[in-house]
N, C-alpha and C positions, 0 to 999 in steps of 0.2 A: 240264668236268672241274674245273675250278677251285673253283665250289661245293661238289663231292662230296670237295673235298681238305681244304676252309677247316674246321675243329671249331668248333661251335656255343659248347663253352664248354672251357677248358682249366684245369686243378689241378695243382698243387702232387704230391700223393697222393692214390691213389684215397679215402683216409681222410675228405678235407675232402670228402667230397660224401656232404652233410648230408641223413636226410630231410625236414627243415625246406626245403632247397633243393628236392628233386625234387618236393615239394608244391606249393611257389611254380611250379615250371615244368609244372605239370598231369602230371609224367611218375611211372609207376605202376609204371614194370617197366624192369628194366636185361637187359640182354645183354651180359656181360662177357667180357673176354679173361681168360685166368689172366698166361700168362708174361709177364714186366719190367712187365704192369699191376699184378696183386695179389703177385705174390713173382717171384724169381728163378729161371731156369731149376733149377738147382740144391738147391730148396727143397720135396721132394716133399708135404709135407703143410701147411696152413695153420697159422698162427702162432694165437697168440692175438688175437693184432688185429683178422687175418683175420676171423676168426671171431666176434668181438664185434663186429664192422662186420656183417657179415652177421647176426647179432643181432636189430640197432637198426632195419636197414632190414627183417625180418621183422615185428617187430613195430609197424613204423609202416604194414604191411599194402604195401610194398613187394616185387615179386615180382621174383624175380633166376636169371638162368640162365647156366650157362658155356658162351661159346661159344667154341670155340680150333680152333687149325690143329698144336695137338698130338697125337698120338698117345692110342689109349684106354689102355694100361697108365699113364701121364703123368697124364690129366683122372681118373680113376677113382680112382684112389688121392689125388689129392687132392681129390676132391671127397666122398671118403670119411665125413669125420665133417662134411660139410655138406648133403650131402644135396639138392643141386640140380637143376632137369632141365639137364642137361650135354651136348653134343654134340661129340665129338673130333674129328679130322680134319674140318672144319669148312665148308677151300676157302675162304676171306675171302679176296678180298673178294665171293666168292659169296655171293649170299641165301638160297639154297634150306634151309639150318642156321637160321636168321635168323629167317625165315618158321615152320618148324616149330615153334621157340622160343616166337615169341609166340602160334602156334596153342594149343599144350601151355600156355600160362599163359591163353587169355583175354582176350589183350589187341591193344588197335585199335595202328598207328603212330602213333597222334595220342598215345599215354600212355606211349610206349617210349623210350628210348633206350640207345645201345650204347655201353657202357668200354672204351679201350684205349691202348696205348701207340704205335699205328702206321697215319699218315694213309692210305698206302697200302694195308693192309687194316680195320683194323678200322674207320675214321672213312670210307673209301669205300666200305662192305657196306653200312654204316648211312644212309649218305645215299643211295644207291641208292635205298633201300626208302623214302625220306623221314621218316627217322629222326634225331633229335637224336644229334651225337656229341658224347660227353664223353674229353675226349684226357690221358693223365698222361704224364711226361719217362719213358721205357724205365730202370727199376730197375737193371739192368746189363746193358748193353746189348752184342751179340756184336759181333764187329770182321771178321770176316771181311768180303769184297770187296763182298758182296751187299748185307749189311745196311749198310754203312758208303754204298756208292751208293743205298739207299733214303733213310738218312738225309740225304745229301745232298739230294735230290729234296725232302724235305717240308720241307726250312728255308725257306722263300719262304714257305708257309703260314702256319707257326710265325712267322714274323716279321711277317706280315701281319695274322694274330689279335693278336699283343701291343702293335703299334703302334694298331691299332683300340681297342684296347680300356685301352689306356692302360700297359700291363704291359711295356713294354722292358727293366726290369731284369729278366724272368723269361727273355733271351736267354741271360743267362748258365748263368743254371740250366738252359737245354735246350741250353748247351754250344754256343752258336750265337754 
């Protein structure tokens, strides 16, 4: 369990993951979460940022798909003016959405890996499958009793990557 918890690499915002970086890391295709990874529950449609990230990584022949455990009226409308193959109600940290994803793009596990803001689902689907997880801090993150005890659970992780890797000051930032 422990491997399938630890994230391969973790950011700031989804923003800094550069395609200069997913080239260095041989990885071709992302499997993204939407909600507290790319915007806020609350933010039905993609920003501009959004949307020029997804851009940059089109055009550096970068293939991206949303994968979320939200609802289809939710991922649809915003996936709207992006235009991705998108799969809602998803079940992460089940693979079976994961799997279709990179059927639908083409792509091996050896070139994928999967965005999110939560070790518990999105960085455990993705290492399941032997996927690279790239993890960001939850955008604004809900407080209710569930998410607050999931949060609790991944800070051993989270703290385990930062001392590894040199980044202690980034405990602050994940409010740890």
């Amino acid at each position: 369990m422990k491997d399938r918890l630890t994230p391969d690499f973790m950011f700031g915002h989804y923003w800094e993951i550069t395609p200069e970086f997913l080239a260095n890391n041989g990885i071709r295709a992302l499997l993204i979460d939407i909600d507290n990874t790319l915007a806020p529950y609350e933010m039905p449609d993609p920003d501009d940022r959004i949307r020029e990230w997804f851009s940059t990584l089109q055009k550096a022949g970068i293939r991206a798909a949303l994968i979320s455990n939200n609802h289809a009226p939710r991922v649809e409308r915003f996936n709207q003016t992006l235009g991705l193959i998108a799969y809602p109600d998803s079940g992460k940290p089940g693979k079976k959405n994961l799997l279709r994803a990179m059927q639908e793009m083409n792509v091996s596990t050896e070139e994928t890996a999967v965005l999110g803001d939560q070790l518990l689902t999105d960085c455990y689907a993705g290492k399941r499958l032997g996927l690279r997880a790239l993890i960001v801090p939850p955008i604004k993150d809900k407080t209710n009793l569930f998410f607050r005890f999931k949060r609790l659970l991944e800070r051993r992780y989270i703290r385990r990557y930062a001392k590894a890797h040199g980044k202690e000051d980034w405990m602050a930032f994940w409010k740890i």
